[in-house]
SEKEMAR-104682 format. One line per field, with one value per residue: residue in three letters; x, y, z of N, C-alpha, C in turn. Coordinates in nm, 3 decimals, always signed. Layout:
# residues N
type: Ala; ...
n.px: X; ...
n.py: Y; ...
n.pz: Z; ...
ca.px: X; ...
ca.py: Y; ...
ca.pz: Z; ...
c.px: X; ...
c.py: Y; ...
c.pz: Z; ...
***
This chain:
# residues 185
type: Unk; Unk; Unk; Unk; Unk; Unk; Unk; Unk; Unk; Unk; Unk; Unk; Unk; Unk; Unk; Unk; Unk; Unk; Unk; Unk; Unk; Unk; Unk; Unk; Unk; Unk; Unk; Unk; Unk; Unk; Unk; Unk; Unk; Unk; Unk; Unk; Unk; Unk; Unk; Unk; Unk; Unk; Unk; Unk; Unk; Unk; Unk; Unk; Unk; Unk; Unk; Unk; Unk; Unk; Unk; Unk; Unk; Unk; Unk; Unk; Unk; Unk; Unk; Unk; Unk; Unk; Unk; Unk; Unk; Unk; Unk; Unk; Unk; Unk; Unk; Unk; Unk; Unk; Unk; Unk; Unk; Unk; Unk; Unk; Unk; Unk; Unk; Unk; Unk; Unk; Unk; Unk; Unk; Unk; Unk; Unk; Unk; Unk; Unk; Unk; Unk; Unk; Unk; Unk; Unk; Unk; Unk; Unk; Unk; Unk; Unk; Unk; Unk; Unk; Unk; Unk; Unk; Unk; Unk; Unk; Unk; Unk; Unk; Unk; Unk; Unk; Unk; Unk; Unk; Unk; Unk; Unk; Unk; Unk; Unk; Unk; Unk; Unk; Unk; Unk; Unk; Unk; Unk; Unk; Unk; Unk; Unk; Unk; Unk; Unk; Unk; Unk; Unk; Unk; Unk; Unk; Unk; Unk; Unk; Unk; Unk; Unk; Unk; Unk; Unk; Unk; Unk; Unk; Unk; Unk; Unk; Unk; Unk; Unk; Unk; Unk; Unk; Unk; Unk; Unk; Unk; Unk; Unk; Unk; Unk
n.px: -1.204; -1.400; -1.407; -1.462; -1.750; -1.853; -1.718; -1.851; -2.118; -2.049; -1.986; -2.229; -2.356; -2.230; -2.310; -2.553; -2.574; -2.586; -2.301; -2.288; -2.504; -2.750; -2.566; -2.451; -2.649; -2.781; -2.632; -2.580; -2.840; -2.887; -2.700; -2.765; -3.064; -2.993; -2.894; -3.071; -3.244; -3.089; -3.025; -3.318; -3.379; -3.545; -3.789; -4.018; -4.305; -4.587; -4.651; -4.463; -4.231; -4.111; -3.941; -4.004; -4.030; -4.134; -4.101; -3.818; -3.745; -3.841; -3.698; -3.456; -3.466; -3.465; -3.261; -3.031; -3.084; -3.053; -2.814; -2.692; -2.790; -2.559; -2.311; -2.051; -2.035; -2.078; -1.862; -1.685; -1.788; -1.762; -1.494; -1.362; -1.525; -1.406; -1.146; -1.186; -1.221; -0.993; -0.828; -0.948; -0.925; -0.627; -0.629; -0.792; -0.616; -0.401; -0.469; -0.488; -0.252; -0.126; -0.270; -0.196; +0.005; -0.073; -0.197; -0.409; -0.537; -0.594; -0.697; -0.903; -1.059; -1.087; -1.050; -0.802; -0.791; -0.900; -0.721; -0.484; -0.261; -0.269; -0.566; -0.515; -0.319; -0.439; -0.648; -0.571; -0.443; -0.693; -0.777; -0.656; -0.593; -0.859; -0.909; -0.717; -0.778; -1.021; -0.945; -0.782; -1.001; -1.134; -1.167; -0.967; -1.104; -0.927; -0.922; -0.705; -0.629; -0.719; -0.543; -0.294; -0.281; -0.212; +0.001; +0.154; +0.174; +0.315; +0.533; +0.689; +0.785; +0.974; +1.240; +1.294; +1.378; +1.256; +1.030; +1.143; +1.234; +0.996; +0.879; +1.049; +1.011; +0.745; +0.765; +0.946; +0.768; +0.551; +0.728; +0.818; +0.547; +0.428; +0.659; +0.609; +0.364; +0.308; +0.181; -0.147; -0.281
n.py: +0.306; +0.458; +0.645; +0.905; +1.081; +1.024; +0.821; +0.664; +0.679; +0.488; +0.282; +0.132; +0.160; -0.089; -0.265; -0.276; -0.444; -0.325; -0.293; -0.561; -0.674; -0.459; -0.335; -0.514; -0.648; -0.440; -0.387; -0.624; -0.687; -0.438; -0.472; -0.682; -0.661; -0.443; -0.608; -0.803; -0.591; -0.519; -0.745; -0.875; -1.092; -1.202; -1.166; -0.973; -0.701; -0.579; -0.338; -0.217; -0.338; -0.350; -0.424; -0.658; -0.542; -0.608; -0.871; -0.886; -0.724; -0.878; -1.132; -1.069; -0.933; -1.181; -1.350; -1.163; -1.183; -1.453; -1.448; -1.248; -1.451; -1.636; -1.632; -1.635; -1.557; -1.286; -1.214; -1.240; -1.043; -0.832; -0.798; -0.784; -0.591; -0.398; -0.395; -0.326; -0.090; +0.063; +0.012; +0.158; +0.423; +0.372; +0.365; +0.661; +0.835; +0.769; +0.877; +1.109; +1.213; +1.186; +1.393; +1.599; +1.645; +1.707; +1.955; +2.287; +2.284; +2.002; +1.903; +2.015; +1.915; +1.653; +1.420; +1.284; +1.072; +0.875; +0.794; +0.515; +0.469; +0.522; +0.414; +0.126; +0.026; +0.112; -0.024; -0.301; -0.305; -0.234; -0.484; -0.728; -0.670; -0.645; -0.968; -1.109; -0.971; -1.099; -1.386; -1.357; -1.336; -1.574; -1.898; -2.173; -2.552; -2.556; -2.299; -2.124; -1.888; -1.843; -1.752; -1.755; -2.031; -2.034; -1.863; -2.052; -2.288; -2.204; -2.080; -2.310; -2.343; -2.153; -2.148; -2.323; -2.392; -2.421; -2.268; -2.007; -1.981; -1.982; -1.749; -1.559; -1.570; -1.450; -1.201; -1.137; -1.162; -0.980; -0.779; -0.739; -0.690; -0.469; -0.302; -0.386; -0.304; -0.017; +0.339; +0.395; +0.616
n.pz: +0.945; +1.040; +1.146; +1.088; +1.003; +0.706; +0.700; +0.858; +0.774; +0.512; +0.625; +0.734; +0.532; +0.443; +0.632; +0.619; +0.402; +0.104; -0.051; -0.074; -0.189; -0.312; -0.506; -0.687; -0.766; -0.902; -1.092; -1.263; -1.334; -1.490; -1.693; -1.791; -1.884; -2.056; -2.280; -2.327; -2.428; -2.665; -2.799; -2.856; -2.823; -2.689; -2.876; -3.048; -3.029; -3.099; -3.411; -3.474; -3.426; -3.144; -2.844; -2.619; -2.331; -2.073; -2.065; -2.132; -1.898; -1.681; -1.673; -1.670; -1.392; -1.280; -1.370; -1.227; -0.900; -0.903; -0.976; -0.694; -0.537; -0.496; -0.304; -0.447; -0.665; -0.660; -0.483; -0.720; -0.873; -0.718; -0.722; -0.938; -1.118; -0.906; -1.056; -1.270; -1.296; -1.205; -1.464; -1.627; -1.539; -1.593; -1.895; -1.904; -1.791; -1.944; -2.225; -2.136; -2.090; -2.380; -2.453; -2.345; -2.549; -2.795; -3.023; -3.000; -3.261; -3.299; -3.070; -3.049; -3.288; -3.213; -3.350; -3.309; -3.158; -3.324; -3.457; -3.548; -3.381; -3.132; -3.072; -3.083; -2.944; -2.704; -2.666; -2.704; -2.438; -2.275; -2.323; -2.256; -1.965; -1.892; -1.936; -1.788; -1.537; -1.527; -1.498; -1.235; -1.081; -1.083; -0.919; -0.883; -0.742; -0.550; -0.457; -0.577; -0.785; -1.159; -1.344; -1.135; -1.221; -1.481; -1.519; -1.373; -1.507; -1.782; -1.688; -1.669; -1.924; -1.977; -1.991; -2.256; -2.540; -2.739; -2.776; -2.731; -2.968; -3.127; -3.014; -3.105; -3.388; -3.402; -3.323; -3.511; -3.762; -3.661; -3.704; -3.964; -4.069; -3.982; -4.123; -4.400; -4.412; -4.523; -4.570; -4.564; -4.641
ca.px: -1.270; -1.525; -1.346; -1.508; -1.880; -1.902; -1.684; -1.936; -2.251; -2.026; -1.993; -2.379; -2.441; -2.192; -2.381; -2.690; -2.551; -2.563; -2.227; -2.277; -2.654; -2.832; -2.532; -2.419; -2.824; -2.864; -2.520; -2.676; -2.970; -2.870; -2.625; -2.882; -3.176; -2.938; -2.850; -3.176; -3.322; -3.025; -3.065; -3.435; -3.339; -3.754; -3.889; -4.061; -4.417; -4.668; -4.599; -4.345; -4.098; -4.076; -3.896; -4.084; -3.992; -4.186; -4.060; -3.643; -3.701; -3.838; -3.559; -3.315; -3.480; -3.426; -3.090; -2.982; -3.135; -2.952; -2.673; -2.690; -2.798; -2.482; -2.201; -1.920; -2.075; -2.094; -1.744; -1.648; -1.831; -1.712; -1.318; -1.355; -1.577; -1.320; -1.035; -1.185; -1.205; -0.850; -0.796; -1.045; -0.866; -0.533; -0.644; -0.794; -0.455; -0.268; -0.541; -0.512; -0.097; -0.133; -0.368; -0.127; +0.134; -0.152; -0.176; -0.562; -0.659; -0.592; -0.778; -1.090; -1.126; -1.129; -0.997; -0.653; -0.815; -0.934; -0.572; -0.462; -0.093; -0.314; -0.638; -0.496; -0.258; -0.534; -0.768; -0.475; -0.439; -0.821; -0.856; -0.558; -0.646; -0.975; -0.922; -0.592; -0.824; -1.156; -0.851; -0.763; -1.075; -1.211; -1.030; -1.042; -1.193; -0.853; -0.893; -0.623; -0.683; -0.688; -0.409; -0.220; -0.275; -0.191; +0.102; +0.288; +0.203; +0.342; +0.636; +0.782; +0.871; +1.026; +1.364; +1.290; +1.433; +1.139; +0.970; +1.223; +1.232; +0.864; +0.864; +1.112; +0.951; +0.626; +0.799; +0.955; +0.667; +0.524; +0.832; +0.748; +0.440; +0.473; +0.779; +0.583; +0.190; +0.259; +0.121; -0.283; -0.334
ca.py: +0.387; +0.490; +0.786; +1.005; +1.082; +1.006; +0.639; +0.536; +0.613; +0.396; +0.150; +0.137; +0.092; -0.212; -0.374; -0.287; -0.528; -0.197; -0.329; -0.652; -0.715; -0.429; -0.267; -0.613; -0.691; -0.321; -0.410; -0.716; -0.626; -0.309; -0.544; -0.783; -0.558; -0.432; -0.693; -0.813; -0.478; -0.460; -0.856; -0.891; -1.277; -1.289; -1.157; -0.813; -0.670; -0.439; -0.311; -0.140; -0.454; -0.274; -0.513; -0.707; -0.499; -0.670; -1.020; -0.838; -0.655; -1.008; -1.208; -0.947; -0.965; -1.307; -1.315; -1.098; -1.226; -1.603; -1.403; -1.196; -1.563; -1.691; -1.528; -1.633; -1.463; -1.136; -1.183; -1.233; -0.978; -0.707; -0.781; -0.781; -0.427; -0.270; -0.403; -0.286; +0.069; +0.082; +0.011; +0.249; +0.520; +0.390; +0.446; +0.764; +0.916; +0.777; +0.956; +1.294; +1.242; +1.187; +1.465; +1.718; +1.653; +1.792; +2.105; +2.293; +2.274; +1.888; +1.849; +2.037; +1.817; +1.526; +1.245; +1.215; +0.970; +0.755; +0.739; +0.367; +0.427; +0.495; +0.341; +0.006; -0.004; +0.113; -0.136; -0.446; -0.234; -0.286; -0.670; -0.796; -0.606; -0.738; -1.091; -1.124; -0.941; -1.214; -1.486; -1.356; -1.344; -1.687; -1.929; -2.316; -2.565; -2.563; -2.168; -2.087; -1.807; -1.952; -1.680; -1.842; -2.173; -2.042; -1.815; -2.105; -2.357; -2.155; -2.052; -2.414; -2.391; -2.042; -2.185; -2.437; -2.312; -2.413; -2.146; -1.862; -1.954; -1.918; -1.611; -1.458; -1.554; -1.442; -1.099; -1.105; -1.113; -0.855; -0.668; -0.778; -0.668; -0.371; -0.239; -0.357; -0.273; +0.095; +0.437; +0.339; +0.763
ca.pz: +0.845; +1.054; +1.208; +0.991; +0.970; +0.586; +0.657; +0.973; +0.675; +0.437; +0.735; +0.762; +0.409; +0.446; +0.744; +0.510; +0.237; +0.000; -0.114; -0.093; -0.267; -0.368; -0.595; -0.760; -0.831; -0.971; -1.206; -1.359; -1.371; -1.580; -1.798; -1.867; -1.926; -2.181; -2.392; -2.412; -2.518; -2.767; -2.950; -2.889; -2.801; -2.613; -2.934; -3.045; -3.061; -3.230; -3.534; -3.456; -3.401; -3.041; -2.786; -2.497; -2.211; -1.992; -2.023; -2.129; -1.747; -1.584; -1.693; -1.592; -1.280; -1.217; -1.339; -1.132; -0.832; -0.904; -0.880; -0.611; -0.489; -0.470; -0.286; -0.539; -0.822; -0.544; -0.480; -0.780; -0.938; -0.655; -0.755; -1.114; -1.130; -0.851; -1.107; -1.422; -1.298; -1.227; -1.591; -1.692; -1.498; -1.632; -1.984; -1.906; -1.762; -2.049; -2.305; -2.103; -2.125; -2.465; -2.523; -2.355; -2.643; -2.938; -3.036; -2.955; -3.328; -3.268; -2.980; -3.106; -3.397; -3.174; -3.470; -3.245; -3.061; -3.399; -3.525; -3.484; -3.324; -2.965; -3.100; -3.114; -2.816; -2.589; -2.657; -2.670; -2.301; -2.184; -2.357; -2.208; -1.828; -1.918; -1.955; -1.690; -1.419; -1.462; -1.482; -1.113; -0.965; -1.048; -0.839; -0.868; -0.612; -0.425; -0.400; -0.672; -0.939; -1.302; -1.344; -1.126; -1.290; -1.627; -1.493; -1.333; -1.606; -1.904; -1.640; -1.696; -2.045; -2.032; -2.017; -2.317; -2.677; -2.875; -2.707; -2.735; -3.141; -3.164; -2.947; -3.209; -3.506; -3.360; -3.297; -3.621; -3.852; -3.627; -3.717; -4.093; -4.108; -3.919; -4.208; -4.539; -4.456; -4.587; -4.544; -4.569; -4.680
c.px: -1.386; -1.496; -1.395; -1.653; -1.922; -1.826; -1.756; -2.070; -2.237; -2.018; -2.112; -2.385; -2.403; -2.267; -2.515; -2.716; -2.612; -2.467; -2.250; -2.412; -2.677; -2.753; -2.495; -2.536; -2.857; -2.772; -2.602; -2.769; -2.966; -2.813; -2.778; -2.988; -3.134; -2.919; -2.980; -3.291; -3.254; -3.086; -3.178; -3.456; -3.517; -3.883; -3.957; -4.198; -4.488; -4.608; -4.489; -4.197; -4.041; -4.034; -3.981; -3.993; -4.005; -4.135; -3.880; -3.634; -3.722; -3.742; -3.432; -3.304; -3.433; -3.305; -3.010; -3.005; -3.066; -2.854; -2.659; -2.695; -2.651; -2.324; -2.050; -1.928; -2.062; -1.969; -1.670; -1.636; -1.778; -1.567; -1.338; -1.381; -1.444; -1.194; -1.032; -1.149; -1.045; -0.772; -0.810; -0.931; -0.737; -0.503; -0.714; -0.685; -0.399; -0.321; -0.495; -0.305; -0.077; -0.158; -0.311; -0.009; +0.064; -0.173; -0.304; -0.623; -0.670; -0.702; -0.943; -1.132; -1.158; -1.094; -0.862; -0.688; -0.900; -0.780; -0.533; -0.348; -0.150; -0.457; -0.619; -0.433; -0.378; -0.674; -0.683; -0.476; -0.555; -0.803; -0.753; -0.549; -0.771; -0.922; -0.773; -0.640; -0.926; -1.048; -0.801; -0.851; -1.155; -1.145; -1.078; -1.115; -1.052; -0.808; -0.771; -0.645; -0.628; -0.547; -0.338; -0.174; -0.193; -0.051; +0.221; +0.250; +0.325; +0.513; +0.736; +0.837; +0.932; +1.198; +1.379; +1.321; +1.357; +1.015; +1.022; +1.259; +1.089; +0.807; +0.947; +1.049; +0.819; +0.683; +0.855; +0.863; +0.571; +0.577; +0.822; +0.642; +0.435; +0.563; +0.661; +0.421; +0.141; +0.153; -0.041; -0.342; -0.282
c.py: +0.464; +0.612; +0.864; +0.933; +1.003; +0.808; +0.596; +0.546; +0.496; +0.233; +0.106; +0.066; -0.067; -0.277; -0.379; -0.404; -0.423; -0.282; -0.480; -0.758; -0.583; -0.370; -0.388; -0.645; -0.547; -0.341; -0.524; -0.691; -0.542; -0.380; -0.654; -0.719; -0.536; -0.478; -0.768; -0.763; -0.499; -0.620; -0.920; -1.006; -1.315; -1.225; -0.981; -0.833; -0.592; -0.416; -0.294; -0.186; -0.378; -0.460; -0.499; -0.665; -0.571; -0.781; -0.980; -0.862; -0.837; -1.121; -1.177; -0.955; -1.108; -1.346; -1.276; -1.097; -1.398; -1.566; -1.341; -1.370; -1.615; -1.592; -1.560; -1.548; -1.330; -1.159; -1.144; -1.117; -0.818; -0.693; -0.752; -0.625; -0.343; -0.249; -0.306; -0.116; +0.161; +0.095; +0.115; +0.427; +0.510; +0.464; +0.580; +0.846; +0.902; +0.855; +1.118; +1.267; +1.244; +1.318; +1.572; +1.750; +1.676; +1.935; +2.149; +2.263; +2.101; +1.791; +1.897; +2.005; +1.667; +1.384; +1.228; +1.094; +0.790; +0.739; +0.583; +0.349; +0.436; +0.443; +0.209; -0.019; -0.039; -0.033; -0.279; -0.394; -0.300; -0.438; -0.743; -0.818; -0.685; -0.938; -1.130; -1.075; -1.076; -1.354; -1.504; -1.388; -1.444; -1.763; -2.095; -2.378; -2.547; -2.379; -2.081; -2.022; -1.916; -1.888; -1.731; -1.971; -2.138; -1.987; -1.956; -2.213; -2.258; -2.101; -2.167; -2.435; -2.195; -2.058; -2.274; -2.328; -2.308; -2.307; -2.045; -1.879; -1.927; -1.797; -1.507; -1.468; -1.499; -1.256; -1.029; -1.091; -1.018; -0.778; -0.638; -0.703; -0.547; -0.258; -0.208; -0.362; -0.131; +0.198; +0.389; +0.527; +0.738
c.pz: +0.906; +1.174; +1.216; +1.024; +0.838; +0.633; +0.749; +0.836; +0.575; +0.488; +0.735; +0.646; +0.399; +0.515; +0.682; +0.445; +0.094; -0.122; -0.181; -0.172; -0.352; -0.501; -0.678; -0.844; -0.933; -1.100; -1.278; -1.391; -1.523; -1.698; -1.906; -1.984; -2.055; -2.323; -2.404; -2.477; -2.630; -2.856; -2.928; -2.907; -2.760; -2.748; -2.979; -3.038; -3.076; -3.310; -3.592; -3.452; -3.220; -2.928; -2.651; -2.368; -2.081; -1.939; -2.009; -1.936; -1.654; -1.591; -1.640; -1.421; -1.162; -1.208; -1.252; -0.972; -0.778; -0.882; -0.782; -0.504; -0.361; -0.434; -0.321; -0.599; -0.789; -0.551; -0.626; -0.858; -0.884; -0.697; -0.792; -1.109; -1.020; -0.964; -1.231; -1.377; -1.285; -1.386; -1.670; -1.667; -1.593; -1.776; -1.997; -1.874; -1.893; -2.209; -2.264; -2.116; -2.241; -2.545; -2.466; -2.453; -2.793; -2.912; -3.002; -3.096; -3.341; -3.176; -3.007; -3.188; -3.320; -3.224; -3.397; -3.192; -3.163; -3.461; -3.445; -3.392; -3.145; -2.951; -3.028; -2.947; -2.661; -2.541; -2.653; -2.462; -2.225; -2.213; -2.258; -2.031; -1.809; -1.872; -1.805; -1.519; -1.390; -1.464; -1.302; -0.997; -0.984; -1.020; -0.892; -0.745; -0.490; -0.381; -0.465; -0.792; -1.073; -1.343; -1.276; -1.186; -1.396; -1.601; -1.501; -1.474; -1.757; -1.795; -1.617; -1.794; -2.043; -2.075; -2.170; -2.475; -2.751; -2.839; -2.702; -2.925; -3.176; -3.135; -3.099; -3.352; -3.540; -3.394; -3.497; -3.765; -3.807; -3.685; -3.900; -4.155; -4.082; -4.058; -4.328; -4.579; -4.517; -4.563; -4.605; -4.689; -4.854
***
């Protein structure tokens, strides 16, 4: 990678620990910070009900610092974020493929994208990506994703019948529900 001018500076930043500290510590950090500006968990003050910045940011700080700590939570934390963005991308492609099959006064109202038929999908899309990516990248103690774990467990009863009748009946009140929930307009 370091062929190139721009991949020996990206090389650098690596031997820095860029990658490997200061952008993981600036991610928590930022997450944290967040959520305890947003539910005001340390409290408010002045009149105003204004949130304790002070103590939010020093907590954040530390947080993020325990993690950076420990270089699981770094690993971990570097999969996961490279994974999500893949996702991110995926549902952005499948928005812009979507969004070449509306018409322009469609797209300049913008509500295509609250209709539930790509609403819904998209977001079963991220939760599922979501939860199946942080399944991969936390491993047990013998070094085995939980995804794996769960994969091969649940891959012993696939042959088993009481499992292919619950699958269909599962499918079928989908299919149920789906027929007689009726135009909502």
């Amino acid at each position: 990678m370091a062929d190139t001018v721009l991949g020996g500076v990206m090389e650098f930043f690596r031997n820095l620990g860029i990658f490997d500290i200061l952008l993981p510590f600036i991610l928590v950090f930022t997450i944290m910070f967040a959520i305890l500006e947003r539910t005001k968990i340390l409290g408010t003050e002045g009149k105003d009900g204004g949130t304790r910045k002070n103590l939010n940011a020093m907590a954040s700080f530390v947080i993020a610092f325990l993690v950076v700590a420990s270089a699981q939570l770094v690993a971990v934390i570097t999969q996961v974020s490279s994974q999500i963005i893949i996702v991110l991308l995926l549902i952005v492609f499948i928005i812009m493929l979507v969004g070449t099959m509306r018409t322009n006064e469609e797209l300049s109202k913008g509500d295509w994208l609250k209709e539930g038929w790509i609403k819904v999908p998209l977001i079963a899309l991220a939760a599922l990506s979501t939860l199946a990516i942080f399944l991969n990248a936390i491993k047990t103690s013998s070094g085995v994703s939980w995804l794996d774990v769960i994969w091969n467990w649940l891959g012993q009863f696939y042959t088993n019948s009481a499992v292919a009748a619950i699958l269909l009946v599962v499918v079928l009140i989908v299919f149920i529900y789906w027929i007689i929930k009726g135009d909502k307009k």
